[in-house]
Backbone as CSV, one residue per row, in Angstrom:
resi,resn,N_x,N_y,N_z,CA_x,CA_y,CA_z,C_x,C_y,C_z
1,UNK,-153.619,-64.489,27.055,-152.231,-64.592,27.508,-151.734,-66.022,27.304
2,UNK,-150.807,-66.610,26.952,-149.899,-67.737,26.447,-149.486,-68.073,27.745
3,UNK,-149.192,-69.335,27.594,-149.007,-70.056,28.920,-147.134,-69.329,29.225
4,UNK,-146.231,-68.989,28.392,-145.168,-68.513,28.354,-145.235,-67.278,29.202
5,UNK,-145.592,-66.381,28.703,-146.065,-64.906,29.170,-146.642,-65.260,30.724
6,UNK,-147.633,-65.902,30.735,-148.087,-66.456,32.337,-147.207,-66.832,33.482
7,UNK,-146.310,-67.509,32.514,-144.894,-68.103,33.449,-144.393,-67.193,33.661
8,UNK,-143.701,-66.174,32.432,-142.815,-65.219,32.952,-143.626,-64.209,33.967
9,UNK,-144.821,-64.134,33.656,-145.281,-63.253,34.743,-144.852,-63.734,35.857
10,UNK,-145.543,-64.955,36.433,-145.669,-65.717,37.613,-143.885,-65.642,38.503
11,UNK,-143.234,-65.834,37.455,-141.468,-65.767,37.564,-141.559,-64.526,38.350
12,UNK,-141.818,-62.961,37.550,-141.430,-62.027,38.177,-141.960,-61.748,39.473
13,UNK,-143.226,-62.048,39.718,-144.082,-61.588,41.044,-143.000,-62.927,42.185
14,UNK,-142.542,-64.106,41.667,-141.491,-64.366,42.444,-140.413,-64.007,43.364
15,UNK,-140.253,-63.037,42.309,-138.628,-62.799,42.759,-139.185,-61.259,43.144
16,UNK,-140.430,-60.341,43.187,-140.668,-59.497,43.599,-140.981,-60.458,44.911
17,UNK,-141.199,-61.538,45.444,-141.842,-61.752,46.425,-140.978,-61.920,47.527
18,UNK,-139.376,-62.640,46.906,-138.163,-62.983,47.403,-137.684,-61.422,48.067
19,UNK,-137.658,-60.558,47.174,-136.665,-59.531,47.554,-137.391,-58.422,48.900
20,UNK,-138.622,-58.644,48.914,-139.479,-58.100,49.998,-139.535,-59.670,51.136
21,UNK,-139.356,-60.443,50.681,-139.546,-61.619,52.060,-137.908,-62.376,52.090
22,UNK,-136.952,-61.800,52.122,-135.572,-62.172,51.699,-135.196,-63.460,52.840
23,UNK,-136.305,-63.452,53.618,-136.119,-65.024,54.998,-136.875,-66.306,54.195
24,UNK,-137.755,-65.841,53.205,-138.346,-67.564,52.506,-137.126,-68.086,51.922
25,UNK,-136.864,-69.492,52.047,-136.240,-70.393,51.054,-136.643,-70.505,49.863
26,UNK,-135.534,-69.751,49.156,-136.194,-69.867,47.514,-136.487,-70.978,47.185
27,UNK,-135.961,-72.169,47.665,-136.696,-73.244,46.853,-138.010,-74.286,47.143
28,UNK,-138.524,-72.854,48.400,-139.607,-74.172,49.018,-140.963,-72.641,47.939
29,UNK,-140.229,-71.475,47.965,-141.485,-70.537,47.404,-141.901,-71.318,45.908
30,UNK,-143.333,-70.872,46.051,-144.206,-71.476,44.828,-145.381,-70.471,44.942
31,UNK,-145.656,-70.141,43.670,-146.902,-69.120,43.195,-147.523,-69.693,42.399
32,UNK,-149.394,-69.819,42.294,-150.243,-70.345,41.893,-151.331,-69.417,41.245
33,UNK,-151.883,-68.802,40.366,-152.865,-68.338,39.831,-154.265,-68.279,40.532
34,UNK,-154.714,-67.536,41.719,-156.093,-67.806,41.887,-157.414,-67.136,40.865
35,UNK,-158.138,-68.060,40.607,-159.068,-67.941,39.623,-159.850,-66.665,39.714
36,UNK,-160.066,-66.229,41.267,-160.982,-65.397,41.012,-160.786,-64.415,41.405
37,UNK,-161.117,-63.188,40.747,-160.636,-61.654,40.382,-161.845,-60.402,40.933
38,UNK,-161.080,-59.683,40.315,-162.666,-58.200,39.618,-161.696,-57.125,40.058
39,UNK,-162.252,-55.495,39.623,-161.956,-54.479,40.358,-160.328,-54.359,39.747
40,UNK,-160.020,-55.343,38.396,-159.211,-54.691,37.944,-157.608,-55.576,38.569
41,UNK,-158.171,-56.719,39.273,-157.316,-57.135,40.061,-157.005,-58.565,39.748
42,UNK,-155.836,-58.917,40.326,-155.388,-60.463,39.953,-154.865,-60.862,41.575
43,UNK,-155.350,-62.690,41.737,-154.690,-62.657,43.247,-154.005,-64.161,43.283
44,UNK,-152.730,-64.438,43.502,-151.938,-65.085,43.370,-152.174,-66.162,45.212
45,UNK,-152.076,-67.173,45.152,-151.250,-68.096,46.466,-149.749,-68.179,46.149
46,UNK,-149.137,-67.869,47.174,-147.752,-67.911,47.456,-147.573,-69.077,49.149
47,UNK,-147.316,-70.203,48.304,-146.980,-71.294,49.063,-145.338,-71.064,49.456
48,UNK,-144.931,-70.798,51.014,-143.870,-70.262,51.350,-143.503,-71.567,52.428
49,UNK,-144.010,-72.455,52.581,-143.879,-73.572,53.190,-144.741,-74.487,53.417
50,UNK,-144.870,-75.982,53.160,-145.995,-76.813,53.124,-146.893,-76.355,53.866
51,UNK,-146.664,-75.592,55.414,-147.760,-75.022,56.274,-147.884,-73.365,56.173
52,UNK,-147.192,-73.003,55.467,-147.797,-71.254,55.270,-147.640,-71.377,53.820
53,UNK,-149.384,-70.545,53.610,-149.018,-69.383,52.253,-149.246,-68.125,52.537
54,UNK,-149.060,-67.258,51.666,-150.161,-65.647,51.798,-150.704,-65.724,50.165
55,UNK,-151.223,-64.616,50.542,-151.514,-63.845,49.876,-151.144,-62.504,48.763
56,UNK,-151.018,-62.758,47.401,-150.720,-61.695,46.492,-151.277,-61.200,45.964
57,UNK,-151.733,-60.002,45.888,-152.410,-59.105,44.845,-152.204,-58.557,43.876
58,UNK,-152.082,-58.688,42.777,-151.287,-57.282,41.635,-152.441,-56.561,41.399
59,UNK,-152.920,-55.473,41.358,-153.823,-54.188,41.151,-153.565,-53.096,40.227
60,UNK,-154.643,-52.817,39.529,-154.391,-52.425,38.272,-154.458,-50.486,39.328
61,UNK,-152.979,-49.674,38.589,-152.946,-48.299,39.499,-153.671,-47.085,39.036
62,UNK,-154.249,-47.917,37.658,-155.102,-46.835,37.098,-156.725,-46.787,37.623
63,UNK,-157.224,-47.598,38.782,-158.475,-48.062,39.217,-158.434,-47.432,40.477
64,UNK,-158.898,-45.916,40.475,-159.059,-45.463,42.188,-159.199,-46.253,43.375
65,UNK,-160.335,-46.809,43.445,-160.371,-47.772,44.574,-159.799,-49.335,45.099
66,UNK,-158.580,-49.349,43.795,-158.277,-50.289,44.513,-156.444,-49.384,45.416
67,UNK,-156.628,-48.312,45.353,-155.447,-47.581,46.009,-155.979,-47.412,47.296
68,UNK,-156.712,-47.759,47.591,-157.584,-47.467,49.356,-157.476,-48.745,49.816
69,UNK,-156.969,-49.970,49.435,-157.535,-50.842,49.721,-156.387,-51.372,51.184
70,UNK,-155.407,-50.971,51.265,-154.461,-51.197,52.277,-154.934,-49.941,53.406
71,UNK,-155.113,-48.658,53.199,-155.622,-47.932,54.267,-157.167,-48.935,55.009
72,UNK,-157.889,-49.233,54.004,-159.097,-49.606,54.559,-158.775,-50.501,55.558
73,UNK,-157.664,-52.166,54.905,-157.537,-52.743,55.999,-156.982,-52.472,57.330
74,UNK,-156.166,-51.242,57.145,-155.260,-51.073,58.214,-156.158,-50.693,58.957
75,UNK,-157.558,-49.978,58.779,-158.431,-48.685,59.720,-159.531,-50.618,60.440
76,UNK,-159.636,-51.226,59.288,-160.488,-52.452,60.063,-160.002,-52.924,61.351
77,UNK,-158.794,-53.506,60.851,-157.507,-53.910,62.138,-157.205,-53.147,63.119
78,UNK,-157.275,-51.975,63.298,-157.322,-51.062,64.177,-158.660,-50.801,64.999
79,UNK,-159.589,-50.983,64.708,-161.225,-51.428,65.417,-161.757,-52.491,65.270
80,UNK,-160.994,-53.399,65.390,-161.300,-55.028,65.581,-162.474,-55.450,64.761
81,UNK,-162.340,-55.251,63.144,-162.971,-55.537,62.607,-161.981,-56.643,61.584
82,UNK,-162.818,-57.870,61.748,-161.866,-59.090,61.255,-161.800,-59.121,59.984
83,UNK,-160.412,-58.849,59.126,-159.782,-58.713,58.098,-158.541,-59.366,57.461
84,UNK,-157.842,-59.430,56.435,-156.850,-59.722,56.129,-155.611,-59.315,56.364
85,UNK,-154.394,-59.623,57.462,-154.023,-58.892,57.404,-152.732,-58.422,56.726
86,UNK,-152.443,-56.665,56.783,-151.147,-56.636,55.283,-150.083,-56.880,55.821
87,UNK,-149.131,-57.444,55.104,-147.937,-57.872,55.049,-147.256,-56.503,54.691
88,UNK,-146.836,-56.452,53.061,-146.248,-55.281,52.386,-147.269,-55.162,51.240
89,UNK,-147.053,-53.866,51.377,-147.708,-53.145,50.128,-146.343,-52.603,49.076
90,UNK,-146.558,-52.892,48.268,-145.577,-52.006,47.170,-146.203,-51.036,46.598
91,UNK,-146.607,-49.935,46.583,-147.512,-49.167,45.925,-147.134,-48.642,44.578
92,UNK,-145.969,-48.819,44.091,-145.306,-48.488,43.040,-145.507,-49.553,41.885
93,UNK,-145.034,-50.822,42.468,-145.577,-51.663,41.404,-147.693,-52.307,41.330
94,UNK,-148.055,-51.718,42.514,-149.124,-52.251,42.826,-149.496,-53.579,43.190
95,UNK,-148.588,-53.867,43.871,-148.544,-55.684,45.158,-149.081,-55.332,45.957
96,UNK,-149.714,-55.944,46.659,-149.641,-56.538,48.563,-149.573,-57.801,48.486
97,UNK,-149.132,-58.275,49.707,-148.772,-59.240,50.097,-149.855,-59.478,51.526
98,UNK,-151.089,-59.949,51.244,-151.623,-60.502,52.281,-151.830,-61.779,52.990
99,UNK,-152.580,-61.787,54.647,-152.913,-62.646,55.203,-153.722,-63.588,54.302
100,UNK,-153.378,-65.202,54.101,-154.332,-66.123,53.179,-155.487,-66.353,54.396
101,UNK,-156.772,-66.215,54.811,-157.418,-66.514,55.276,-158.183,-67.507,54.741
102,UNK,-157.660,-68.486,53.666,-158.216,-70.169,53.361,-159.325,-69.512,52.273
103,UNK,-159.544,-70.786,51.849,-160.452,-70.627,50.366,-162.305,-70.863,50.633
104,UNK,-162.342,-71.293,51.936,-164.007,-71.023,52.144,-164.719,-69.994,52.743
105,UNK,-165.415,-69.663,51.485,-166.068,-68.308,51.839,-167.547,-68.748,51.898
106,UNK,-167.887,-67.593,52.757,-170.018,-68.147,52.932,-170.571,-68.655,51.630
107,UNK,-170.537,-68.499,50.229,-170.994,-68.953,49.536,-170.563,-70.354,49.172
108,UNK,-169.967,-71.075,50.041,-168.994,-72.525,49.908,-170.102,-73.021,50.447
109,UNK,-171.315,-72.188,51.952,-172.260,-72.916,52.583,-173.230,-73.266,51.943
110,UNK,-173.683,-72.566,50.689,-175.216,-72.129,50.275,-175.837,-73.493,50.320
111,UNK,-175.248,-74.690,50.048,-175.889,-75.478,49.651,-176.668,-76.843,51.301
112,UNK,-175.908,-75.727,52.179,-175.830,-76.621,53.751,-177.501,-75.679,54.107
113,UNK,-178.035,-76.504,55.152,-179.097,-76.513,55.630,-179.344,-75.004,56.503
114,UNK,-179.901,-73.912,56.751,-180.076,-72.909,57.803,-179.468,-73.063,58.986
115,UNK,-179.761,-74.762,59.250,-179.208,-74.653,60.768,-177.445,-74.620,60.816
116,UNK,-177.019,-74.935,59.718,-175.696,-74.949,59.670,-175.127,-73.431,59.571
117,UNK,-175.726,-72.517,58.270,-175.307,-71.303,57.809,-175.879,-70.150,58.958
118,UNK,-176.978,-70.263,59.982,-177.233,-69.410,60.405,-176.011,-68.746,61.747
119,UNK,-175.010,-69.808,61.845,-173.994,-69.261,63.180,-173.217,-68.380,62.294
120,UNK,-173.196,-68.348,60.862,-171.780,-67.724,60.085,-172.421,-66.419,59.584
121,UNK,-173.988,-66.786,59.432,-174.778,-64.951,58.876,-175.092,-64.420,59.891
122,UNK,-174.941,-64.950,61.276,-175.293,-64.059,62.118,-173.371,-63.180,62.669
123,UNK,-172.468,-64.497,62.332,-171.298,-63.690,62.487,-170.451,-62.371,61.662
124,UNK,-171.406,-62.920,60.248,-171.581,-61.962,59.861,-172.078,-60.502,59.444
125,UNK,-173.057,-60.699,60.176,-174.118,-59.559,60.164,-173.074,-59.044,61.933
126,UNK,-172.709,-59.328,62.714,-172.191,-58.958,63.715,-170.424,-58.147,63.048
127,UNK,-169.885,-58.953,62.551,-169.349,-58.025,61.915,-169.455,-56.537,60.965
128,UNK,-170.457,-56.530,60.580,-170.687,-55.391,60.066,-171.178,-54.365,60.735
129,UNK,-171.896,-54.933,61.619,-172.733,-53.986,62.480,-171.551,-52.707,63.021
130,UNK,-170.469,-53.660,63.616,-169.443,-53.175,64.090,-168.650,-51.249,63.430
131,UNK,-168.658,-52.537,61.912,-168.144,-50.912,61.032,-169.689,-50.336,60.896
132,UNK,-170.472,-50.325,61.114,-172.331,-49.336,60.892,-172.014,-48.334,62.522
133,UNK,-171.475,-48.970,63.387,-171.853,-48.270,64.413,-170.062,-47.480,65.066
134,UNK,-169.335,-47.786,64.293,-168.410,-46.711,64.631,-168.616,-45.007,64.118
135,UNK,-168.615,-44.222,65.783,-168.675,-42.783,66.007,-167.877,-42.119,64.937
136,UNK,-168.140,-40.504,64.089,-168.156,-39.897,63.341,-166.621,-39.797,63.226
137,UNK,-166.134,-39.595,64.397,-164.761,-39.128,64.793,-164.051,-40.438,64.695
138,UNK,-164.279,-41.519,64.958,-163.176,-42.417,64.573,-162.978,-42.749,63.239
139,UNK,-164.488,-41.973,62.209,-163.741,-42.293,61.160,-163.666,-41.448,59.990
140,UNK,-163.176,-40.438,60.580,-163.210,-38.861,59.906,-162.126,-39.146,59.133
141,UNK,-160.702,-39.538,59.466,-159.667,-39.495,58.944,-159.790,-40.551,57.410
142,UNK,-160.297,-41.575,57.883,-160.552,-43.103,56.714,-161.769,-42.329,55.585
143,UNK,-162.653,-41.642,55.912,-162.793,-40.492,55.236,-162.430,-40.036,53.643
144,UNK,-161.833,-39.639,54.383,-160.677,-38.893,53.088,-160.036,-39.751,52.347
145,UNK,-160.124,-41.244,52.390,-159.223,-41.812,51.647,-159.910,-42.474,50.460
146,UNK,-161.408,-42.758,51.158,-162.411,-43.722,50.380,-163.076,-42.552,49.254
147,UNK,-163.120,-43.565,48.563,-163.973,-43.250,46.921,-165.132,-42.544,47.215
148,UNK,-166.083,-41.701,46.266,-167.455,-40.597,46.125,-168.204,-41.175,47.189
149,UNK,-168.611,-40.660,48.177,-169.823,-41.551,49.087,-171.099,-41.293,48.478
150,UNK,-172.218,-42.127,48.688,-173.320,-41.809,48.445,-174.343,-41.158,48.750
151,UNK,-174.538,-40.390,47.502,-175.053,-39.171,47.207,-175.947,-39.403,46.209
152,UNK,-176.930,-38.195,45.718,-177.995,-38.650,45.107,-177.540,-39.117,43.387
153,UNK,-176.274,-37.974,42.947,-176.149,-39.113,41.806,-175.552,-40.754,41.855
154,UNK,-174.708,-40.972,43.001,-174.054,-42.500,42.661,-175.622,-43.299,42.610
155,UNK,-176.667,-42.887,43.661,-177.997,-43.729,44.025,-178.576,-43.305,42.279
156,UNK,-178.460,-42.589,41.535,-178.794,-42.569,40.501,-178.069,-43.582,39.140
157,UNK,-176.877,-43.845,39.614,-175.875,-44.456,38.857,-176.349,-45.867,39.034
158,UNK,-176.811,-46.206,40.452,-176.759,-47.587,40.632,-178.288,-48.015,40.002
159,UNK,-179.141,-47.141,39.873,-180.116,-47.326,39.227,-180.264,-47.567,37.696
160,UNK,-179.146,-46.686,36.845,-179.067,-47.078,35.876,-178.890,-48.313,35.480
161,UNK,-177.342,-48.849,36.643,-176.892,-49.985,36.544,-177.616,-50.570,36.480
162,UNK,-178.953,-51.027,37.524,-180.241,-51.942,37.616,-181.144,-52.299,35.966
163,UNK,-181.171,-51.174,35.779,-182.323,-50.823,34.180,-181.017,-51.853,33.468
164,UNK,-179.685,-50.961,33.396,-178.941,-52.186,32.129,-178.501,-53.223,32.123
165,UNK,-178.387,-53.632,33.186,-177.910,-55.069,33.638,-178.795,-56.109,33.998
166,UNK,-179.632,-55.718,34.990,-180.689,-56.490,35.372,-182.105,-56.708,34.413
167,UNK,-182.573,-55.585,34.161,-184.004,-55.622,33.174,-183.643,-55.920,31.520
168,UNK,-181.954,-55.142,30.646,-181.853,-55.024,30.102,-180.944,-56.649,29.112
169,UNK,-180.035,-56.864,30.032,-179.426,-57.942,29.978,-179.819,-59.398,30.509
170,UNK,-180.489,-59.322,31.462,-181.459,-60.412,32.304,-182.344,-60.408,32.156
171,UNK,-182.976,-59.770,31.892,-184.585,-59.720,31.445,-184.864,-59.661,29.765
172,UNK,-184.146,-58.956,29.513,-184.099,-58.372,27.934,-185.366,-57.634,27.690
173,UNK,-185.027,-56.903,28.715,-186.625,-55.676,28.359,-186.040,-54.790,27.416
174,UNK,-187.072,-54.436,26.209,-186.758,-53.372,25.059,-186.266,-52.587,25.625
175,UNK,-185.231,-51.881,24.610,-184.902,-50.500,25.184,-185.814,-49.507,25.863
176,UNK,-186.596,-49.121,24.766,-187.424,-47.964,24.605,-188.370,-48.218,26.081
177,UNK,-188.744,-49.688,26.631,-189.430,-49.556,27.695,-188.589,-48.994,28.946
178,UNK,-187.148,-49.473,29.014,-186.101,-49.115,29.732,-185.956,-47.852,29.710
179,UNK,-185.839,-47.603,28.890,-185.596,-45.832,29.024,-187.399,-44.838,29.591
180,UNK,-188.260,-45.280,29.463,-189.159,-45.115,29.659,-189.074,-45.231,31.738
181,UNK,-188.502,-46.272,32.031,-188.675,-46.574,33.313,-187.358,-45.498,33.905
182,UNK,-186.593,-45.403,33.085,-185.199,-44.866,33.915,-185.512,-42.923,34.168
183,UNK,-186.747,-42.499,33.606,-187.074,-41.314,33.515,-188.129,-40.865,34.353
184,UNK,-188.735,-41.924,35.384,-189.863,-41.724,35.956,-189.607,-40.852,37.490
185,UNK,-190.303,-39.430,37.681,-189.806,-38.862,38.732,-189.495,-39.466,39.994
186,UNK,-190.375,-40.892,40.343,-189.840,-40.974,41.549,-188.842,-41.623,41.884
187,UNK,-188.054,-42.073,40.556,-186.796,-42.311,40.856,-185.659,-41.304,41.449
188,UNK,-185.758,-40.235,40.753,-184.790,-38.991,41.443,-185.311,-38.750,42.519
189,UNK,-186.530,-38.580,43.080,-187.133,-38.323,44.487,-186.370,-39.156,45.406
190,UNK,-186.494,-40.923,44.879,-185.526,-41.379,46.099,-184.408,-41.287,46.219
191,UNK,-183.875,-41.128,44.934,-182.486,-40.623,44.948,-181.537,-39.398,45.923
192,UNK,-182.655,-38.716,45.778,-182.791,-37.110,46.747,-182.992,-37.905,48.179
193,UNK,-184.046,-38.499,48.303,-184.578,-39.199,49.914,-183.358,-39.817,50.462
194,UNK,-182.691,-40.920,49.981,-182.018,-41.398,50.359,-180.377,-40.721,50.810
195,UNK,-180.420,-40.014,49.870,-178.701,-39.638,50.012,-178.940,-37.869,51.118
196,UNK,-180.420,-37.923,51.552,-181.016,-36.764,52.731,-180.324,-37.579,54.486
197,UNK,-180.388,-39.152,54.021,-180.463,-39.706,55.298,-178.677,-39.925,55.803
198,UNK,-178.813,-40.056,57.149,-177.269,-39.745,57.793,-176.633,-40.660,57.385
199,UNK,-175.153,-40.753,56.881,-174.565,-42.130,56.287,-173.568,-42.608,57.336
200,UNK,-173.437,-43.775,57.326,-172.454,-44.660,58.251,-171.172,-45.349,57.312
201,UNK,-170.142,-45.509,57.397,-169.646,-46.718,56.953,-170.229,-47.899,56.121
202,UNK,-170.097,-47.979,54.900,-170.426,-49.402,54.370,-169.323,-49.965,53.584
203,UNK,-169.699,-51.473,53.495,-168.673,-52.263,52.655,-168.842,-51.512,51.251
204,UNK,-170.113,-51.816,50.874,-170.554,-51.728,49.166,-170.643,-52.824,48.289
205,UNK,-170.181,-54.604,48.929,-170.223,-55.317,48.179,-170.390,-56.457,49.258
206,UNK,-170.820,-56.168,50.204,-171.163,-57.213,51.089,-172.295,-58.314,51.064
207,UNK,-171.576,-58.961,50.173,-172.341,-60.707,49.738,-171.551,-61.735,50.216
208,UNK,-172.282,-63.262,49.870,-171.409,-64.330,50.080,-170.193,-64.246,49.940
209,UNK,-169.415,-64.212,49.045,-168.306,-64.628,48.057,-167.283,-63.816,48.461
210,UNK,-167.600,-62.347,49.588,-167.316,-61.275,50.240,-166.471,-61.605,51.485
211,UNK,-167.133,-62.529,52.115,-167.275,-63.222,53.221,-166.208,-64.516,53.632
212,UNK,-165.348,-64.666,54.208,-164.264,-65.756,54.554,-164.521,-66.033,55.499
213,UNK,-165.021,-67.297,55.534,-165.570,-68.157,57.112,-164.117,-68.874,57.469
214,UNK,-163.419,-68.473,58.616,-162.058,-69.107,59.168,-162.866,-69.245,60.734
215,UNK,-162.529,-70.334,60.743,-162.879,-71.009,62.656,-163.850,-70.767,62.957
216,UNK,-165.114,-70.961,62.297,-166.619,-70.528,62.537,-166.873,-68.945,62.353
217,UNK,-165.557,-67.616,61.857,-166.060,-66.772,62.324,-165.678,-66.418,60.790
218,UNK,-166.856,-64.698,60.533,-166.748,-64.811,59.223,-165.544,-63.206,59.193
219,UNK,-164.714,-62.691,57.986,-163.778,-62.394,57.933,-164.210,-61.247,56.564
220,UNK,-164.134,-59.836,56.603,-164.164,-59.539,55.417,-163.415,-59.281,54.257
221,UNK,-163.958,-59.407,53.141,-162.624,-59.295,52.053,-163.475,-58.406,50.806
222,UNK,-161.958,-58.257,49.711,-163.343,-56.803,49.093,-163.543,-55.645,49.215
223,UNK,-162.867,-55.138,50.119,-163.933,-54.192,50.507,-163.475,-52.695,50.095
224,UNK,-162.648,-52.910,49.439,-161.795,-51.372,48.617,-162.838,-50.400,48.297
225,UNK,-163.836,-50.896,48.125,-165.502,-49.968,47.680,-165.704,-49.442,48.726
226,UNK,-165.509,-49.397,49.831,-166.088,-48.831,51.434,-165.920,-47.202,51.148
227,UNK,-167.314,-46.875,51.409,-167.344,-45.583,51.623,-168.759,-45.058,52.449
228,UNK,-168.999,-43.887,52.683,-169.993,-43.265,53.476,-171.437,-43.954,53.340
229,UNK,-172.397,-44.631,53.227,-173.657,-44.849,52.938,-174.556,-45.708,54.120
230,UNK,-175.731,-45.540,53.539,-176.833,-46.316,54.492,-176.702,-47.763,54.715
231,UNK,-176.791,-47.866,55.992,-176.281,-49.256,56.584,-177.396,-50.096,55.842
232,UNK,-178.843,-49.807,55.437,-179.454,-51.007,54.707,-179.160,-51.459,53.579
233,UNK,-177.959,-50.671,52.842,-177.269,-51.319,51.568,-176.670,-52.133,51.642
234,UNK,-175.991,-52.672,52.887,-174.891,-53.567,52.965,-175.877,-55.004,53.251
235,UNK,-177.103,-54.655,54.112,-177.868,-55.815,55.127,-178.767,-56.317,53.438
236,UNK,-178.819,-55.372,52.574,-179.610,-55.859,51.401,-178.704,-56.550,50.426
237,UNK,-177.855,-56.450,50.456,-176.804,-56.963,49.389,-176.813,-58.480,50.332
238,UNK,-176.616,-58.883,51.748,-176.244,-59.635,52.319,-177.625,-60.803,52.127
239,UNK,-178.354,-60.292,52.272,-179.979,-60.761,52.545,-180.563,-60.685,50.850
240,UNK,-180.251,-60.261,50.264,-181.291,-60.882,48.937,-179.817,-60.783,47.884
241,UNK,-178.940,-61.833,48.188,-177.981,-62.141,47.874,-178.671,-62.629,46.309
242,UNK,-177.600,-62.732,44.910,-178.572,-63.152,44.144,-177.809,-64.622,44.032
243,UNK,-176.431,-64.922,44.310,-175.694,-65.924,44.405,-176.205,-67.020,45.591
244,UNK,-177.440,-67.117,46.190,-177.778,-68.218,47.398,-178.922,-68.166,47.420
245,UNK,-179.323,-69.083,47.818,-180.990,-69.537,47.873,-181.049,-69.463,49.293
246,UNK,-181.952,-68.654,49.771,-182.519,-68.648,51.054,-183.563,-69.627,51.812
247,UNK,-184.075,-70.507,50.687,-185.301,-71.307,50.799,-185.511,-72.133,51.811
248,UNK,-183.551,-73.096,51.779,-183.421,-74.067,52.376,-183.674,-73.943,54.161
């Protein structure tokens, strides 16, 4: 994309920002490019006064899960599970307009000592617990909104993922041994085992980078992936993070 095209983008999500916030002073609003993405998504700072910004999202409408991603927060905020919160959603053009909860996230700590990071992984592991242990019925309705839960093929999918990404691309194990490993029965056995056991609420991507530490407490973000599964997926993603060294 040309720095032209960038502008005019940046221009329009402007004046989309004006006509939904018609109380900012157009000339104090300013929109900034934030670097970091995924899931099909782009996320803008909207500086609306030297002391407030929010938050912008543009979301691609052809990507299922990122159309859940305003129900999800609304169902967090509603069981005091600490989130971003929404402003407006445009669902037509695919905006929100969220809470900026600041740019340090747990992986800003990795490089600080245990005794520093352990008040923010334990606030975080307390946050989650929260969505692991909400009753069937409070979240029957949120349900229906979230993406395939896990079942024995996604636990099969994510296995593939493992063989091509991890052994295949990171490792650079031959094919032929890869395919050799991706066929071995007791992979479908756990596949079967696992998706036998009762599922709770999970994020699905609950790592550092996931994580927004505001006032010592940690905040989730991300989390459009939330759907039905075993609470040790979330505590394993958190705990053998591949982005942090645990050593220190």
């Amino acid at each position: 994309m040309t720095s032209t095209s960038r502008s005019a983008k940046t221009d329009l999500l402007l004046r989309q920002t004006r006509i939904h916030f018609p109380r900012l002073e157009e000339a104090k609003v300013k929109i900034t490019p934030i670097e970091k993405g995924g899931s099909d998504r782009k996320f803008y700072r909207v500086r609306c006064s030297p002391e407030q910004t929010i938050i912008l999202v543009k979301y691609n409408l052809e990507r299922e899960e990122n159309r859940h991603y305003v129900a999800i927060a609304e169902f967090l905020a509603a069981h005091g599970i600490r989130a971003p919160r929404i402003y407006f959603h445009d669902a037509g053009e695919g905006l929100i307009w969220i809470e900026d909860l600041g740019k340090t996230d747990l992986w800003s700590y990795r490089e600080e000592s245990w005794l520093v990071r352990r008040a923010f992984y334990e606030s975080a592991l307390a946050e989650i617990a929260k969505l692991h242990c909400l009753p069937g019925e409070a979240t029957e309705t949120i349900r229906q909104s979230l993406p395939v839960e896990f079942d024995a093929a996604l636990y099969r999918w994510e296995q593939n993922y493992f063989f091509e990404n991890c052994l295949g691309r990171f490792f650079k194990l031959p094919a032929p041994a890869i395919s050799e490993l991706a066929t071995l029965p007791r992979l479908g056995q756990m596949a079967d085992e696992l998706a036998a056991r009762p599922r709770v609420l999970v994020h699905r991507d609950f790592q550092s980078q996931n994580l927004i530490i505001r006032n010592g407490q940690a905040h989730l973000i991300d989390f459009q992936g939330m759907r039905p599964g075993l609470a040790e997926y979330d505590l394993a993603s958190l705990l053998f993070d591949p982005y942090v060294n645990f050593t220190k």
